[in-house]
C-alpha positions as CSV (number, residue, x, y, z in Angstrom):
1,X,0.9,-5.7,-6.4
2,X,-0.7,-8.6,-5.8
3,X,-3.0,-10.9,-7.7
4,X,-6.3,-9.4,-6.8
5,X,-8.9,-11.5,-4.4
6,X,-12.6,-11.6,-3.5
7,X,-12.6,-8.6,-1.2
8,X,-13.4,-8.0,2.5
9,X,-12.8,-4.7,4.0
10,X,-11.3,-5.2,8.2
11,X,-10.4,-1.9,10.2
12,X,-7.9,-2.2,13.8
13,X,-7.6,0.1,15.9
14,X,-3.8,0.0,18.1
15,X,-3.0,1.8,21.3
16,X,0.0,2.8,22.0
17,X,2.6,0.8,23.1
18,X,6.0,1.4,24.9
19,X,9.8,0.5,23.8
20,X,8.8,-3.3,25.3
21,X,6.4,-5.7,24.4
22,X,2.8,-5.9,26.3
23,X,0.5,-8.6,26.6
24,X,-1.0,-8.9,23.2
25,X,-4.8,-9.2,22.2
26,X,-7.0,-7.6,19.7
27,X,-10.8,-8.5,19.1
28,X,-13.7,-7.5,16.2
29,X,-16.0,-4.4,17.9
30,X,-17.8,-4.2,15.1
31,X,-18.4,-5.5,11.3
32,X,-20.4,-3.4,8.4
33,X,-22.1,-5.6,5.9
34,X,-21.2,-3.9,2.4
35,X,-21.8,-6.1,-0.6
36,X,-20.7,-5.6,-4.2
37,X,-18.8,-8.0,-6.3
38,X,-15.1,-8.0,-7.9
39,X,-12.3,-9.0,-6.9
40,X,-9.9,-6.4,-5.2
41,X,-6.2,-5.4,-4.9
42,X,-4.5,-1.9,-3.3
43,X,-6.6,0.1,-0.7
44,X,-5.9,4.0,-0.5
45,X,-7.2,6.2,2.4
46,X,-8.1,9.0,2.4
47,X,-8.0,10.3,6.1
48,X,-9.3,13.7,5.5
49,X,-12.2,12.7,4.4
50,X,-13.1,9.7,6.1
51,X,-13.0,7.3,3.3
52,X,-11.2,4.1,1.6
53,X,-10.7,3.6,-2.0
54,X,-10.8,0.2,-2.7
55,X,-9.6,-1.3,-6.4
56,X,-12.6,-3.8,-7.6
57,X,-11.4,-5.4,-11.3
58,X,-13.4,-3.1,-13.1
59,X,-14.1,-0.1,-10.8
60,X,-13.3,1.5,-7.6
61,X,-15.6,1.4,-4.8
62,X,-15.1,4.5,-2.4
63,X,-16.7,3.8,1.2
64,X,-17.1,5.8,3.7
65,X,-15.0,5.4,7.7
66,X,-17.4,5.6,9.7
67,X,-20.7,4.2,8.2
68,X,-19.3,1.6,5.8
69,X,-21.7,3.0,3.2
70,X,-20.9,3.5,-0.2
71,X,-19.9,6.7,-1.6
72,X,-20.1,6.2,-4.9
73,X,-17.7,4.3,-7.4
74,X,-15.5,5.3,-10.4
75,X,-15.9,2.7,-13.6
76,X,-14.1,1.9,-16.7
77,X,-11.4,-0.7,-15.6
78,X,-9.9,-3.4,-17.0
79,X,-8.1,-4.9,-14.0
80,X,-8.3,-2.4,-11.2
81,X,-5.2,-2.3,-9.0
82,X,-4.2,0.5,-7.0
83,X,-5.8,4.5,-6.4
84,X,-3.0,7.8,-6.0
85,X,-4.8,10.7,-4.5
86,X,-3.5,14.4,-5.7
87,X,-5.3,16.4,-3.1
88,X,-4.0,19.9,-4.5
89,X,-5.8,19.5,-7.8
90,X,-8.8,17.3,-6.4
91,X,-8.0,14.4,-8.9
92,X,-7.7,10.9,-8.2
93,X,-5.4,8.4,-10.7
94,X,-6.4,4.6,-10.6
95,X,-4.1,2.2,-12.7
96,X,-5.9,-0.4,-15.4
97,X,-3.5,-3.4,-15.8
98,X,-5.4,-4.9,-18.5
99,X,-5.2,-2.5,-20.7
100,X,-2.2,-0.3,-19.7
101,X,-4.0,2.2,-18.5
102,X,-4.0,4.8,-15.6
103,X,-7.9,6.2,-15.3
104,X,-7.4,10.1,-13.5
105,X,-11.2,11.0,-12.2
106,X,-12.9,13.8,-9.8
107,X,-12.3,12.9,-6.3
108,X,-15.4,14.7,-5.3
109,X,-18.2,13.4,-8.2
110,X,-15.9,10.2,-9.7
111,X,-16.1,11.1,-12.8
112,X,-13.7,9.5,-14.9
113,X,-11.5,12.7,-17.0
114,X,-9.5,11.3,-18.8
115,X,-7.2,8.1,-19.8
116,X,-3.8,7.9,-20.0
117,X,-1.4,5.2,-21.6
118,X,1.1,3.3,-19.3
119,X,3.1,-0.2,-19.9
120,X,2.0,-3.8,-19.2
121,X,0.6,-4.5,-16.0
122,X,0.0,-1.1,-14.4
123,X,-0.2,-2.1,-10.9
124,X,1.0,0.1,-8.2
125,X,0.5,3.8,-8.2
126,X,1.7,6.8,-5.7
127,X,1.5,10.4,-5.6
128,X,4.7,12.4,-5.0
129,X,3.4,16.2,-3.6
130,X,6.9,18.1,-4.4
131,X,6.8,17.4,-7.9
132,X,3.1,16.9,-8.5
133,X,4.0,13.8,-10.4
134,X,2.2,10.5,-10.5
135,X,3.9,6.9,-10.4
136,X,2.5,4.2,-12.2
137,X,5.2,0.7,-11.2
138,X,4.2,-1.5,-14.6
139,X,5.3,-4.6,-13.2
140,X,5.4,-6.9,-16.8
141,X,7.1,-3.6,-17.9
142,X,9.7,-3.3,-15.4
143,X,9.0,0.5,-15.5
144,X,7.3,3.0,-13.7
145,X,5.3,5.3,-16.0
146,X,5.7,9.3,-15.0
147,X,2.4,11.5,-15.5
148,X,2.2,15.2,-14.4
149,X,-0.9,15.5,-12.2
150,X,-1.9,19.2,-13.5
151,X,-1.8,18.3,-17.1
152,X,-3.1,14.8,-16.9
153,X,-0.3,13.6,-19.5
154,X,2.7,11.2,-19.5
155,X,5.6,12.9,-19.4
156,X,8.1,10.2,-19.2
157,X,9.3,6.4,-18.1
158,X,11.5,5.0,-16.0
159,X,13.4,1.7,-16.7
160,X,13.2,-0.1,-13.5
161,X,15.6,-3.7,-14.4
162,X,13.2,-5.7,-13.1
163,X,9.1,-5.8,-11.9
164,X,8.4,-3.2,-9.6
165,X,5.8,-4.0,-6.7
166,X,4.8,-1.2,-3.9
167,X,6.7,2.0,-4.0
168,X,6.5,5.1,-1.4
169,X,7.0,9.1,-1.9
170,X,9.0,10.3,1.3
171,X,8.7,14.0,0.5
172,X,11.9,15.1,-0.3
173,X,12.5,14.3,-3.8
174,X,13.4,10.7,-3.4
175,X,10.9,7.3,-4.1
176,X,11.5,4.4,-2.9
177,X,10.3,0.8,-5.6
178,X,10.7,-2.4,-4.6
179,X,11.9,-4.7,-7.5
180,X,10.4,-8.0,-6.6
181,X,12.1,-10.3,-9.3
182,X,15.5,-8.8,-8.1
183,X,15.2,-8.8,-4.2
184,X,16.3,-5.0,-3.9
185,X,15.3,-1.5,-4.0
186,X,15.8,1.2,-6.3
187,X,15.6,5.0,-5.4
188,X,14.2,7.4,-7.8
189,X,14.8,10.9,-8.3
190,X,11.3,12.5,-8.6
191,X,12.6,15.6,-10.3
192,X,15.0,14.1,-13.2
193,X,13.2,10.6,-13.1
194,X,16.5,8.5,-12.4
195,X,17.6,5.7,-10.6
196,X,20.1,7.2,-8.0
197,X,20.7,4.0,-5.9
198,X,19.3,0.6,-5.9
199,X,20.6,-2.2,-3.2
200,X,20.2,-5.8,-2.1
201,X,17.5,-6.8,0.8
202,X,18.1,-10.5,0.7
203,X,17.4,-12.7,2.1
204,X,13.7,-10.9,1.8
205,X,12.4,-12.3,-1.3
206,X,9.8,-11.4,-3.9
207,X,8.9,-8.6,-2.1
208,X,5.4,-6.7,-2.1
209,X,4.4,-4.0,0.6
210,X,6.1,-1.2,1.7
211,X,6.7,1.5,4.6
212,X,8.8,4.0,6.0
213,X,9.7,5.4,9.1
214,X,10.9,8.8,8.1
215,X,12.3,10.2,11.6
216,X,15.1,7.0,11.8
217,X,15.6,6.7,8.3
218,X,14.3,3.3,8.3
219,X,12.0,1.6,4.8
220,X,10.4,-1.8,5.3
221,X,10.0,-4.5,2.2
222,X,7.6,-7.3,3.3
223,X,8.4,-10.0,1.2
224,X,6.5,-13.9,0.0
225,X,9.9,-15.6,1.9
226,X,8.2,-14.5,4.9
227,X,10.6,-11.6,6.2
228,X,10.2,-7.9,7.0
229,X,13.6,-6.5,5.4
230,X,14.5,-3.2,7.2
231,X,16.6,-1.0,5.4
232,X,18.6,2.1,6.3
233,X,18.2,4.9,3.2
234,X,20.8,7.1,4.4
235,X,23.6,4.0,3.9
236,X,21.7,2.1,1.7
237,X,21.6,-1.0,2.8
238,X,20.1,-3.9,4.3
239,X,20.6,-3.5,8.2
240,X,18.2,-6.7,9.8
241,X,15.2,-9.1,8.7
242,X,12.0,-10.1,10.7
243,X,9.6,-12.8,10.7
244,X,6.4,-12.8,9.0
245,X,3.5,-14.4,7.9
246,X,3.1,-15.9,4.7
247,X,1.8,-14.6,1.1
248,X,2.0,-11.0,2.5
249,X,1.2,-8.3,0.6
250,X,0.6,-5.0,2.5
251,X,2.8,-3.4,4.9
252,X,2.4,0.0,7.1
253,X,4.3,1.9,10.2
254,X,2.5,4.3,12.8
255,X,5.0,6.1,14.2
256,X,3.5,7.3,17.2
257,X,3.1,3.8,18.7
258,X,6.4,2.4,16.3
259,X,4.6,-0.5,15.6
260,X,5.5,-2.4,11.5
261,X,2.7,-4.0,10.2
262,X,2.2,-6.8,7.8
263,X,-0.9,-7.9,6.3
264,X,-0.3,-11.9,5.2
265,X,-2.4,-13.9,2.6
266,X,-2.4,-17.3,5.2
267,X,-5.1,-15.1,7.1
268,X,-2.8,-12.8,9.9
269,X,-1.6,-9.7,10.5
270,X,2.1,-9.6,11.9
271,X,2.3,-6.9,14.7
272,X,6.2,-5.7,15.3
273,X,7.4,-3.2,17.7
274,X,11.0,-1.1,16.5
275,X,12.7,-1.1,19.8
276,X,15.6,0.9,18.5
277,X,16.4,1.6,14.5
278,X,18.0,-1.0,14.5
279,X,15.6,-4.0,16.4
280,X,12.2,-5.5,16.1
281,X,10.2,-7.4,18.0
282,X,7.1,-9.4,17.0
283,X,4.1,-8.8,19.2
284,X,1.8,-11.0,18.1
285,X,-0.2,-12.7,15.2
286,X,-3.7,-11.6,15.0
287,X,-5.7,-13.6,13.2
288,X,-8.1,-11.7,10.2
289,X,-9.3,-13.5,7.4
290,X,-8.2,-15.9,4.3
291,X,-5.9,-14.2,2.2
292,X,-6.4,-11.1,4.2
293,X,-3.1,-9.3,1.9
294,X,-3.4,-5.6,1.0
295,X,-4.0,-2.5,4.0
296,X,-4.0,0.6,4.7
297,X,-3.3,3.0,8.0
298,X,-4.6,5.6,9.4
299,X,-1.8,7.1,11.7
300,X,-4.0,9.8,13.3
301,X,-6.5,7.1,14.3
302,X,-4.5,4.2,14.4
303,X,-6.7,2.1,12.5
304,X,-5.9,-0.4,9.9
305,X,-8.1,-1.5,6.8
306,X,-7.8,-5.3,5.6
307,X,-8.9,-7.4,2.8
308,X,-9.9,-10.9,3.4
309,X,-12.0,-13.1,1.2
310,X,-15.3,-13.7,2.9
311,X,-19.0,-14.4,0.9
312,X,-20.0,-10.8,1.2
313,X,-17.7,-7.9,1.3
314,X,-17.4,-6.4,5.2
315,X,-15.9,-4.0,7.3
316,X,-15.0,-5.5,10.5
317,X,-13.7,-2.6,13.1
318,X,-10.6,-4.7,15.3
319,X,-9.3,-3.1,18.3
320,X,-7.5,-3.4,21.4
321,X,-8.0,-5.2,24.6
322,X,-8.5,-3.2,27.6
């Protein structure tokens, strides 16, 4: 994704909020003093379990929700970038950009289990549950590496026409890459690994992050130009832009409040409200932390996890006004 920074590890916690915009106004309740050294990239929760895997150049840290602690850490990396959890087989799969590499482990002891080639730059990584297949995006490979998540082998790869950045699994067969270096998306078929569609989102450039909002039908690209490009999978196509911050990186929807999130490098977090499908508004701009890029949600909580660059690596628990 996302040239990895010194890491910092920020939790928000949203209410709900109705079809029009409120008063804005978040604030730090509380900050966990972790440590450890590394820079970082992706963050994958793991809600069932109350914990955060966090990619740390040449491990992954796993910490626990609600004490900050750590759990323990998985080694071997060469340029740790993002985590894929497959929850039916207990496994975790961690890309190694470095050396083109996705590490699969135990997700209960860590243990590493095995190593399996990918292409240059293995960077993203996701997890689609229908096929039990793993994604690795390659982004100097412009490819996405396919591995079977029972076996633990490649079984195929994907020419993607340009360098893929975040990609999503919606479930029903279909995953959703952005290509960065193209300004557009592709849609994979999980089961025959082909391209089905791709399509334009400019004026979003270079994008990064990415979210759905399954029920409308609605993806969102975050993209360095500083827009939110909103796109409509059933037409395929590009259907509005929003404003951002800059050097984003992350991006994530809760659909029981329908609030878009985007998690900017300058040190905020753009809050947007989908009014209808079709329109956004911006909320606010809550300040985090310098180059605070890469997040993940918790949609049953409503918390958010951040990284920011700090001395120390913390967890800093944001939430709501009253």
């Amino acid at each position: 994704m996302m040239r990895m920074n010194q890491l910092f590890l920020a939790t928000a916690l949203f209410a709900a909020v109705p079809a029009v915009a409120q008063t804005p106004g978040f604030h730090v309740a509380n900050k966990f003093a972790i440590g450890g050294t590394g820079n970082w990239d992706y963050l994958t929760l793991d809600a069932a379990n109350h914990r955060v895997f966090i990619a740390r150049t040449d491990r992954v840290m796993v910490i626990d929700l609600t004490t900050g602690k750590v759990l323990g850490e998985v080694p071997g990396f060469k340029g740790a970038h993002g985590v894929a959890l497959s929850p039916t087989n207990n496994r975790g799969f961690a890309t190694s950009g470095e050396d083109s590499s996705v590490v699969m482990f135990d997700l209960t002891t860590y243990k590493v289990l095995g190593r399996i080639h990918a292409a240059d730059d293995a960077d993203a990584i996701l997890y689609d549950a229908g096929t039990k297949r793993v994604f690795s995006l390659n982004g100097d490979g412009n490819s996405a590496t396919v591995i079977d998540a029972i076996a633990g082998k490649s079984i195929g790869t994907i020419p993607l026409g340009g360098k893929p950045e975040s990609g999503i699994s919606v479930g029903n067969g279909k995953i959703f890459v952005n290509i960065s270096d193209k300004n557009e998306v592709v849609e994979i078929d999980a089961a025959t690994l082909k391209i089905t569609r791709r399509w334009s989102i400019a004026p979003c450039g270079t994008s990064t992050g990415m979210a759905i909002d399954l029920a409308h039908s609605r993806l969102f690209s975050v993209c360095r130009s500083k827009h939110l490009g909103v796109s409509n999978i059933t037409t395929g196509k590009l259907v509005t832009t929003v404003p951002i911050g800059g050097g984003v990186d992350g991006a994530a929807f809760d659909p029981a409040t329908q609030l878009v999130f985007a998690s900017n490098g300058d040190g905020t977090l753009t809050v947007i409200h989908e009014d209808t499908p079709d329109k956004y508004t911006v909320l606010e701009t809550v300040l985090t932390g310098v180059r605070a890029k890469t997040m993940a949600l918790d949609p049953a909580t409503h918390r958010i996890y951040l990284g920011a660059t700090p001395a120390a690596f913390v967890l800093m628990v944001m939430e709501k006004k009253q």
